[in-house]
Every structure is written in structure tokens, then in C-alpha cells.
N, C-alpha and C positions, 0 to 999 in steps of 0.2 A: 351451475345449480348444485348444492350442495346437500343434496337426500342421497348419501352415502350411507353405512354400514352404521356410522359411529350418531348422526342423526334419527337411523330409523331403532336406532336401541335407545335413542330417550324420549321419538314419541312411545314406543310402546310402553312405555317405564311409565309416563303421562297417562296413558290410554288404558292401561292395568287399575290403574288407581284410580280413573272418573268413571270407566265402564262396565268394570267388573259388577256382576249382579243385575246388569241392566238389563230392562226389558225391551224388545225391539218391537218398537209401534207402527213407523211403515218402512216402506222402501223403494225408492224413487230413484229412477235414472231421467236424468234431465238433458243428458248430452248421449249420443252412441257407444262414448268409450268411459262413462263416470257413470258411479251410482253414488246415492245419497242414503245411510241409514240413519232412522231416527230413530234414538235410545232414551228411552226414560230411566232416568241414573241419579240416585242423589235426591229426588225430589225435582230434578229438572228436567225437561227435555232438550237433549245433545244432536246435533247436525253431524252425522263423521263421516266426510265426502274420502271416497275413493277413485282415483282416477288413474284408468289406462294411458292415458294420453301421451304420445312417441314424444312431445316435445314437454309437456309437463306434470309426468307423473307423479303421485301424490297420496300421503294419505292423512288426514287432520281432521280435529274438529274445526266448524267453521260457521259463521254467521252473516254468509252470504243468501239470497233468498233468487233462489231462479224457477224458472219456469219450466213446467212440464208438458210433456206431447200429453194428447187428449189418449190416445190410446197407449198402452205401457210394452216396451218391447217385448220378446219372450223372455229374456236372460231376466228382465225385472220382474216379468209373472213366477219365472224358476226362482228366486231367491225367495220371494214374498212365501212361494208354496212349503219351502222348507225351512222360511228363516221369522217369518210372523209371529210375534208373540213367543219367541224364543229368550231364553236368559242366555246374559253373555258368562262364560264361565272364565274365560282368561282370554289373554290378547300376548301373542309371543313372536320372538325372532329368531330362526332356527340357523344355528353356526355361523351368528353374525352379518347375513346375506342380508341383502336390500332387500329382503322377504316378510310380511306380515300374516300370520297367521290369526283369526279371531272366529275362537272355540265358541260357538251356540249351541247351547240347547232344548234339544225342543221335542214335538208329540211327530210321528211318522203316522201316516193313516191308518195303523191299527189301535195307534193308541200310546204307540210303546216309547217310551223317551231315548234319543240319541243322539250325541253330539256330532255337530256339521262342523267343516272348519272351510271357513271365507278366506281364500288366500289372496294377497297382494303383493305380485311381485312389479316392486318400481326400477325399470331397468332400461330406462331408457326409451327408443323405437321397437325394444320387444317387451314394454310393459302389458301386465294381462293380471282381470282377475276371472277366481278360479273357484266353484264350489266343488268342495269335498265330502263324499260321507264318510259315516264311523269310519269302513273299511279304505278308506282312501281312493277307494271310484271317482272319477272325476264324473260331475251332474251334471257338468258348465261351464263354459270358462265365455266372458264377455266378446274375447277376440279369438275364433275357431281356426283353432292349428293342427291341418292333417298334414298327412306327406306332402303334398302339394306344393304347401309353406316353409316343411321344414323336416330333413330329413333323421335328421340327430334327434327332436322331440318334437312327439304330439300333443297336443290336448284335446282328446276326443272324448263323448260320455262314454262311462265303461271300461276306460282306461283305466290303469290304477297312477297315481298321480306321483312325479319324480321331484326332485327339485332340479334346477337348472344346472346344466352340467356346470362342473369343479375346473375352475383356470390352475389349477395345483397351488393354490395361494394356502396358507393355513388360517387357523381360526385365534385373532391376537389374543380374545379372552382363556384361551385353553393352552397356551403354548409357552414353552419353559424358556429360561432365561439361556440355558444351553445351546436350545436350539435357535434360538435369536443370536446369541455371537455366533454361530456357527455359520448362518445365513450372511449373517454381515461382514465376517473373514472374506467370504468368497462374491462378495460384492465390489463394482467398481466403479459405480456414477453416484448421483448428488442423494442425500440422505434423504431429501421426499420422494425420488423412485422408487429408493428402498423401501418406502413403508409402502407407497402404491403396490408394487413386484412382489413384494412380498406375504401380507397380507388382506384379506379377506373385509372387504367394505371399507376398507382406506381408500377417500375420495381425494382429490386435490389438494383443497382446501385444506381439510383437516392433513395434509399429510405436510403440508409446507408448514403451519402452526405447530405442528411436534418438532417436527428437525428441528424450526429456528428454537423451539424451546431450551431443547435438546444440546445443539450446537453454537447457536447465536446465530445461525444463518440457515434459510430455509432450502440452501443447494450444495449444503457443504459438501463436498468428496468424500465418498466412503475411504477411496483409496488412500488417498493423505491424511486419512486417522492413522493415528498412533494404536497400541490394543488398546492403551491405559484408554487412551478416547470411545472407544469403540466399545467398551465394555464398560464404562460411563452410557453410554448411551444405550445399548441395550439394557440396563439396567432403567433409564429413564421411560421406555417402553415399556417394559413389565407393570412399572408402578404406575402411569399413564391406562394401563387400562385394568389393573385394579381396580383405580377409581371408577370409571367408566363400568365396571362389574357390580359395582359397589352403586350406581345408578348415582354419581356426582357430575353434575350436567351445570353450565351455565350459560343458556341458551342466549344468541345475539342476533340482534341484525345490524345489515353493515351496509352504508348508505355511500352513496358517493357523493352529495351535498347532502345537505340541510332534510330533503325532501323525496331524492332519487333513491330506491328501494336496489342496493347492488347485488346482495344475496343475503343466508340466514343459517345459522351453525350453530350447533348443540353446545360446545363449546365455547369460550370467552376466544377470541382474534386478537393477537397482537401482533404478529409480526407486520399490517400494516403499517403500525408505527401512525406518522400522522397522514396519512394516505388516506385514508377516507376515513367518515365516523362511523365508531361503532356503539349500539345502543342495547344496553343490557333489555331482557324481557323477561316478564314472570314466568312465560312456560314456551315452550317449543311449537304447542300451539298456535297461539298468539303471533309469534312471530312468520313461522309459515304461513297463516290464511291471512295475514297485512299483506304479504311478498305476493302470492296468490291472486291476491284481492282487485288488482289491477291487470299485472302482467295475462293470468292466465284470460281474463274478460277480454283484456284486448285482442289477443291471438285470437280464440274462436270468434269474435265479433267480424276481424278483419278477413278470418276461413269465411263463417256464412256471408260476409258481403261482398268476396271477390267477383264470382259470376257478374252481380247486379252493377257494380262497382266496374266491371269491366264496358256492359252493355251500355250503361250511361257513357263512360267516355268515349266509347268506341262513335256514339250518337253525337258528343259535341267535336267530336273530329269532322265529322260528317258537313257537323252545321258548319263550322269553321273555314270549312274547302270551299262547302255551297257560299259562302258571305264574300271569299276572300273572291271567286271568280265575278262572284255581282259588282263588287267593288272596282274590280276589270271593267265591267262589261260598262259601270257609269262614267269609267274615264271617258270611254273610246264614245259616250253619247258627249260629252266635252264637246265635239267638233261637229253636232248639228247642226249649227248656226254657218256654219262655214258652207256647208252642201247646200243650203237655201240661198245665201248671195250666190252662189255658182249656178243656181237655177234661174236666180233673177238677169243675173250678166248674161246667160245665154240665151231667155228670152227677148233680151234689150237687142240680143246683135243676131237675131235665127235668118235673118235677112243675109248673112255672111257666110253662113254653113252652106258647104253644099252636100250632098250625098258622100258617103264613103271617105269621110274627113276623121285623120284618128286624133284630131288635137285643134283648137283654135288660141290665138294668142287675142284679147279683147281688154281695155282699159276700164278697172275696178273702179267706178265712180263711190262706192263706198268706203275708196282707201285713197285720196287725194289721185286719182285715175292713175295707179302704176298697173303695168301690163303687167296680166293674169292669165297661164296657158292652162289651158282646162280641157282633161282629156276626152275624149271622147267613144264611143261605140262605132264603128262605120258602119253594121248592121241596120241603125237605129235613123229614121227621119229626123231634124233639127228641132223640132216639136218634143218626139219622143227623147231626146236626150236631156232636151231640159227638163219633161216632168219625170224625168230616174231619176236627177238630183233632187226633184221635189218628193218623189215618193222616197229616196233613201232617209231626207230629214224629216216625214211624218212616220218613219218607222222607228227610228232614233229619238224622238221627243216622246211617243208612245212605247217606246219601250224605258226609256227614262223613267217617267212613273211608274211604272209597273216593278221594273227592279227595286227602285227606292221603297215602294211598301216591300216587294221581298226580303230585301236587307231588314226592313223593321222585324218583319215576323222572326229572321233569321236570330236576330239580337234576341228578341224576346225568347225565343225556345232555348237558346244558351242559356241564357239569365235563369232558364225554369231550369234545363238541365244543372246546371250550378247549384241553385236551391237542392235538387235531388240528392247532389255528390254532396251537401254542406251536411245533410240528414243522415245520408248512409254511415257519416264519420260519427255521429254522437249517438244512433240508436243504441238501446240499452238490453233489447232482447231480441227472440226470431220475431215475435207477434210484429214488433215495429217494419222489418225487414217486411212483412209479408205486407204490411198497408204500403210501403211504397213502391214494393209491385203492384198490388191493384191500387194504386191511384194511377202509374204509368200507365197500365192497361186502360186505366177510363180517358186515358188523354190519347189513345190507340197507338202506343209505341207496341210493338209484337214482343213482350217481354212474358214469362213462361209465370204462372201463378203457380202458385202454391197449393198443396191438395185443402180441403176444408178442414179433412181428415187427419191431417199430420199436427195441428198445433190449435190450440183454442183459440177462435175468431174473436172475443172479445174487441170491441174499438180501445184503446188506449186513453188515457187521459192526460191531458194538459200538466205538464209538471208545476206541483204549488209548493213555494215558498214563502215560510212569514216570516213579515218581515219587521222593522223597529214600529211603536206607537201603535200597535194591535191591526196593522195594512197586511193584506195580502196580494201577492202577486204569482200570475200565472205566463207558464211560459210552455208555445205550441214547438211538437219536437217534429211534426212535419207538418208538409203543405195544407194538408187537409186539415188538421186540427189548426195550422195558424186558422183558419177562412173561418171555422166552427169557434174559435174563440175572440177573435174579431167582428166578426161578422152577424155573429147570433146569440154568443152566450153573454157577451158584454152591453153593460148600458151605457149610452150617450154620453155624461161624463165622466167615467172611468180613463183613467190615463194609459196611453198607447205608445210603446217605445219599438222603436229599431233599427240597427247599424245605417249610418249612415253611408249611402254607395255599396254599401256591404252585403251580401249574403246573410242570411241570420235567421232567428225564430221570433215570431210577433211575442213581444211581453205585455202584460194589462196589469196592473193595481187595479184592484176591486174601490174605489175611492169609496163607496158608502155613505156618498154625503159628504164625506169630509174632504178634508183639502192638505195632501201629503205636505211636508216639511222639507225642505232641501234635500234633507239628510236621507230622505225615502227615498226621494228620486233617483239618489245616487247611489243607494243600492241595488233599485231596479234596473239600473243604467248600467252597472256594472255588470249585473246577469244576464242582463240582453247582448252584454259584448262578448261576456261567456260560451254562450250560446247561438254563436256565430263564427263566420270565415275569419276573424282577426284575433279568436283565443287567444292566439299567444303575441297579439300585438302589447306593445309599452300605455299605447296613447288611442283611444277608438273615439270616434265621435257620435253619440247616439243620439237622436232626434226623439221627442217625443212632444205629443199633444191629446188633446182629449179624443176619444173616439169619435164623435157627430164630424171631427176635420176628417175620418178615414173613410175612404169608396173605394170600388172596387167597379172598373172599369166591364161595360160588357164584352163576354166573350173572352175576358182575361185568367190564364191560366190560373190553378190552386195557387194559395198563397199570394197572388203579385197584387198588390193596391198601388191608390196613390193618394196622399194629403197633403195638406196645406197647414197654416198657421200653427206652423211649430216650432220649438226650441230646441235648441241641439249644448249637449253635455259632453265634456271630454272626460273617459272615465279609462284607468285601468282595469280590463278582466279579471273577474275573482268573483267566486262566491261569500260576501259578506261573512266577517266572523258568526253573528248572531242570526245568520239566516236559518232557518229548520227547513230543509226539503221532506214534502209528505207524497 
């Protein structure tokens, strides 16, 4: 990832020029380690998410919309008390560091006006943000660093606030061409080290695109320059973050196909060369919250759903064990029928038995009479040996049925827990998270609920797509809502799609009377495969037919139906160009 030294000095160059003067109208943390301010700037209202996160720290404007805990941590009630209805006076980056500063100011409870400074240090597994007053006391920092954590720096309230200690790297905007050859004399590995070793918020990325700029190769050897080389290239550096002083930025993102998001740089990328595409952007913005936009949703989606995500599969292991022994146990009923001729042959011949006999040899009249030794009990009177063989095969026919429904139920609670794990993958916030713990809980799996407390209970709704010739269609993103939209919200002939064999979410067209077109069908058809186990399948088969063919079986888990008289579509996955999700 590339929010280096030389990315976070073009969003603030960005961030100077949309925020400056802006007023801050709330402030929202949606995650533990992110806040969200909203800036009224320009005449518009701006989203500039801040994020502690060890794996994706960040700072941008953005036009993602999430959700918030019902009740606001403290670190969000701390900002709001000193940051509410504050003007932003400037946004800075102090000696080039992966450091954000943004100067507010605002009323303190007497009355009296003083600038706060909201710091954002993105650095990684030790990103942290940090309120500051006038005097540089630290008020707060998101993620609380005493000794405990860290014995080189704290961040405590009452502290006075440091910057992160100096790796002895210099500052490239302030540093003379002098001391750049001077550096690079006494250097001996490839020319992107150098800039990394050397100075100050020289990421990777940006440090391979100078060298090759620089040298034609982005690992050249310091030591097999020439001076004449080496002072060509210190000189290339100089004027390199001139520009860069000078706020000449031309932001990219760089794709590894067509569609795959590989990273995002303040700067234009060439030295991939034709290695992957790269796609110029209007602003540095823009391209970090696209990169964001995905990446950062899926990590925390896949953090909140591990637990849940684990407890489900740990249950269809469970089933799996339980089905694989039942399917044991119907072999070993296979040979009931054999223990019943062995009770009838030794009824035929009890005349033969005598007392304390461990075996008889008697002619199978049910297998062209070949001699059949059938062991015996010596304990046991001639009477009582044959009816063990007769009660072993009424225990094994009776236990045949009974296993055979077990296996069923076994099948079906897979099948439900499968629908669970198909959900967990596509929810889109906690609320969704928290309904399918309390739907497990109403199906009594021992699964830990959610406080009422921590997130707005709201029920979710049905995702709606319009779609061609003024149709709309609805698609349930869990069990419960498949049954509520199936089940009750839809009329009789509205049409009803879903994966065929497949896992998936119920889809409806609203028909309204009308009677869709191919071409609707197979848009809907295509969203229902979306929105299933086989996303990333070529070729899915989706069935569908009017609702009055769909029931729902008594006693049958959320979500499970069954229909009849229907049609089946072979559709590739995809959301329709022309679809609108609302």
C-alpha cells in the first residue's frame, strides 16, 4: 500500500484546498479504530474518514455511507466536545512524515477561541489518531499508549504530544544537493534503498518509480555509478521533490487487470512498463476511497464475521461426522434380512439343537439347500437362539428407519447451515451480522447474541433493483428476510427465481400485472446467481416460476421451500449494466 510520505503531502495539498474554512458539522466513529468528519466546505457537505487501522490506515475524503453504534464511544464524544462546529484553519504535514495534522478552531467553555490540532499518524500496526490542544496536551488519542504499550512513547491525556521518533532519515523537501551526493558516495546497494535509507516518507513504490526514472532501472547499484552517474542523479532527486514542493502531483491507480484494484500513487507509475494498467485520476482522493472502497469492507466484514463464520462451520463438521456415521450405521442394517432367514432355518431344524451347542450346520432351503453353519449361544435354549436372530433383525429394520430420517434432518441442517455460511459472505454491515445470530439463536443453536445496546436493531430490507421496462426486483440477503419476501410480501403472480441446487437468496420481480420480457428475466436471473454460492461460477442455472408454485414445507427451517412448475435459465453472474441498486 502505498500512503508514504510523498502520497500523504498530496492529499493534504487536496485537503488544504476542499477543507480549508470548513465548518465541522458532526463526527462519527463507525468502527473502533475510524472516525468520520463531516465538513461543510465549498457549499457542500465532505465525508473525511480517518482511519487507525494496523492493516489499513488512512486518511480521505470518501462517499462510502456506514453505519453507526447506537451509542457514540468516548474518543467520539471527546472530539465532538472540542471539534463541533469548529472552522478548519489548515490541514499540514510536518517533515514530510506519514503524519496529518488538521488545525480546528473553535469556542473552549468560556467562550474563548483556540485552535485544536486532530493528528493522523498513518504508520502502519502503530497508526493512532490524536487530539491536541493550543498547548500541545494530548486530550486523546483513539488508541491509548501508556508504558505498558510502549516504552519509548506515550500517549496519555496531559502529556505534551511528541512526534514519532526520527529513524535518522532526512527531510527530501529541505535537503541540499550536497548533502544528497554526499549520501549517495557512501552508499552501496540498489538506487530504491537508497531513497527508502535515506529519506523520510520514501515508500516502495514511490522509491522504485524514481530510481528507474532516475537511472532506467529501479535497482540499479549505487556502487557501479560513476560520480558523473551519481550526481546526475542526485540532481534528479533535488528537482523530483521541487516538484513535489511545488504540489505537482499526478495521482494513479494501478490495476492488475481490467477490474482488480492493485494499489494507488500520488505520482504517475511507469516503471511497470506493461505489467499492469495504470489509470490516471482527478485527485488522490478519488483514487484512495475506489482502492478503499472494496479492500478495506472486505477485511473488517471478514474480522466481524470470523467468530460467527467459525461457529457455523465448526456445526456443519459436527453434522458431517453425525451423517457420515448414520450412513455406517445403514450399511451394517444391509444384512437384516440375512439374521431373519437364520431365525427361520433355526426354527425349521430346533429339533437338532441340543443344549450347549456353539454352532449348527442346517441346509438354506432359501438358497437352493447349500449347508449354512449358524453360530450359536450355548447359554441359550434352541427356542431362545432363534428368537436373538429374530429380535437382532427387528432391531436393525427399526433402526433403519429411524436412521434414514436422521440422515434426512442431518442433510437438511447442512443445507441450513450452508445457507448461513452463503449470508455471512455477502452481508453488507454488523446489523446484517447481528440477524443471523438471532435467527441461529431462534433455531436454538447456543450462538452468543449481540447486546441491543451496541448497534441499531432496525430489521434490514430486502435489496431492490430496477430493472429494464420500469420492473422491479427484490433480492432477500438472509433467511429470514428470503421467508418475509417470499412468503408475505409478495403476490401470487410475481415471479420467484433461485440457484438451481445451489445455495443463494430468494429473488421476486414485482410483476404488477405485467408479464416480464426475456430480457427481464435474465436480468433477474443473473442477480439471483450473483447473489449466491456460484458468484463466481461461468454458467449457473436458475429456475424460476410464479409464486402461487412456491410452499414452504411444515416445520422447515428459514429460507428452505419447495416448487414446482418451473423454468430454468442459464445465466452468467453479474449485476446488469442498467441495474440501480436502492
Amino acid at each position: 500500500m502505498a500512503f508514504d510520505g510523498l502520497a500523504v503531502s498530496c492529499m493534504v495539498h487536496e485537503l488544504n484546498n476542499i477543507l480549508t474554512n470548513g465548518r465541522v458539522d458532526k463526527v462519527l466513529q463507525p468502527e473502533y479504530d475510524e472516525v468520520i468528519l463531516a465538513v461543510r466546505s465549498g457549499g457542500k457537505n465532505r465525508k473525511l474518514v480517518l482511519s487507525a487501522s494496523s492493516s489499513n490506515p488512512r486518511i480521505h475524503l470518501t462517499s462510502v455511507q456506514k453505519e453507526n453504534p447506537e451509542k457514540a464511544p468516548m474518543f467520539c464524544m471527546l472530539l465532538r466536545k472540542h471539534l463541533l462546529g469548529g472552522k478548519v484553519v489548515a490541514v499540514t504535514q510536518p517533515d514530510f512524515e506519514r503524519v496529518v495534522e488538521i488545525h480546528v478552531e473553535s469556542h473552549d467553555e468560556l467562550g474563548d477561541v483556540s485552535v485544536k490540532r486532530l493528528i493522523i499518524e498513518v504508520m502502519g500496526r502503530v497508526s493512532n489518531i490524536i487530539l491536541v490542544d493550543g498547548e500541545g496536551k494530548v486530550l486523546g488519542s483513539i488508541k491509548h499508549i501508556d508504558f505498558s504499550v510502549s516504552q519509548v512513547r506515550q500517549l496519555i491525556p496531559g502529556m505534551i504530544y511528541e512526534m514519532p521518533p526520527s529513524q535518522g532519515k532526512v527531510n527530501p523537501l529541505t535537503v541540499t544537493l550536497e548533502e544528497i551526493e554526499g549520501k549517495l558516495r557512501a552508499y552501496s546497494l540498489g538506487a530504491d534503498k537508497f531513497l527508502i535509507d535515506t529519506f523520510v516518507g520514501v515508500g516502495p513504490l514511490s522509491a522504485r518509480e524514481i530510481a528507474y526514472r532516475a537511472t532506467g532501472g529501479a535497482d540499479t547499484n549505487c556502487q557501479l555509478m560513476t560520480n558523473e552517474q551519481k550526481t546526475k542523479f542526485a540532481v534528479f532527486i533535488k528537482e523530483f521533490f521541487e516538484k513535489i514542493k511545488n504540489s505537482n502531483f499526478s495521482p494513479v491507480l494501478i490495476y492488475k487487470d481490467e477490474e482488480k484494484i492493485k494499489d494507488f500513487s500520488g505520482i504517475n507509475i511507469t516503471h511497470y512498463e506493461n505489467t499492469f494498467v495504470i489509470r490516471e485520476c482527478e485527485s488522490l482522493n478519488d483514487a484512495v476511497d475506489e482502492y478503499f472502497k472494496t479492500k478495506d469492507f472486505q477485511e473488517r466484514m471478514s474480522q466481524k464475521t470470523s467468530s460467527l463464520m467459525k461457529f457455523v462451520e465448526t456445526n456443519i463438521q459436527r453434522c458431517q461426522k453425525k451423517l457420515a456415521l448414520q450412513q455406517q450405521k445403514m450399511k451394517d442394517c444391509e444384512n437384516k434380512e440375512k439374521n431373519k432367514i437364520l431365525g427361520d432355518l433355526l426354527t425349521a431344524n430346533l429339533y437338532r439343537i441340543n443344549y450347549g451347542d456353539e454352532f449348527i450346520e442346517v441346509e438354506d432351503f432359501y438358497s437352493n439347500m447349500e449347508i449354512v453353519k449358524i453360530p450359536l449361544k450355548p447359554e441359550l435354549s434352541p427356542a431362545q437362539n432363534a428368537q436373538r436372530y429374530y429380535t437382532i433383525y427387528q432391531k436393525l429394520k427399526n433402526a433403519e428407519v429411524i436412521t434414514a430420517e436422521q440422515m434426512e434432518l442431518a442433510k437438511q441442517e447442512i443445507d441450513y447451515l450452508e445457507s448461513i455460511k452463503e449470508n455471512l459472505m455477502i452481508v453488507e454491515n454488523e446489523r446484517e451480522i447481528n440477524e443471523l445470530r438471532d435467527e441461529l439463536y431462534s433455531q436454538g443453536y447456543h450462538v452468543k447474541r449481540a447486546e441491543k445496546s451496541k448497534i441499531r436493531r432496525q430489521v434490514s430490507k430486502p435489496l431492490k433493483f430496477q430493472l429494464s421496462d420500469g420492473f422491479v426486483c427484490y433480492v432477500g440477503r438472509n433467511n429470514m428476510q428470503n421467508d418475509e419476501l417470499t412468503l408475505r410480501q409478495s403476490r401470487a403472480n410475481d415471479l420467484w427465481f433461485h440457484t438451481k441446487y445451489i445455495h443463494g437468496s430468494h429473488t421476486v420481480i414485482k410483476t404488477e400485472g405485467r408479464t416480464p420480457s426475456d430480457d427481464v428475466i435474465v436480468e433477474a436471473a443473473k442477480i439471483c446467481a450473483y447473489y449466491s454460492k456460484a458468484r463466481n461460477s461461468a454458467n449457473v442455472p436458475v429456475d424460476y416460476t410464479i409464486i402461487k408454485n412456491v410452499k414452504k414445507p411444515s416445520g422447515a427451517k428459514p429460507g428452505m421451500v419447495i416448487y414446482d412448475n418451473y423454468n430454468t435459465v442459464n445465466v452468467r453472474p453479474e449485476l446488469p449494466d442498467n441495474a440501480e441498486i436502492n
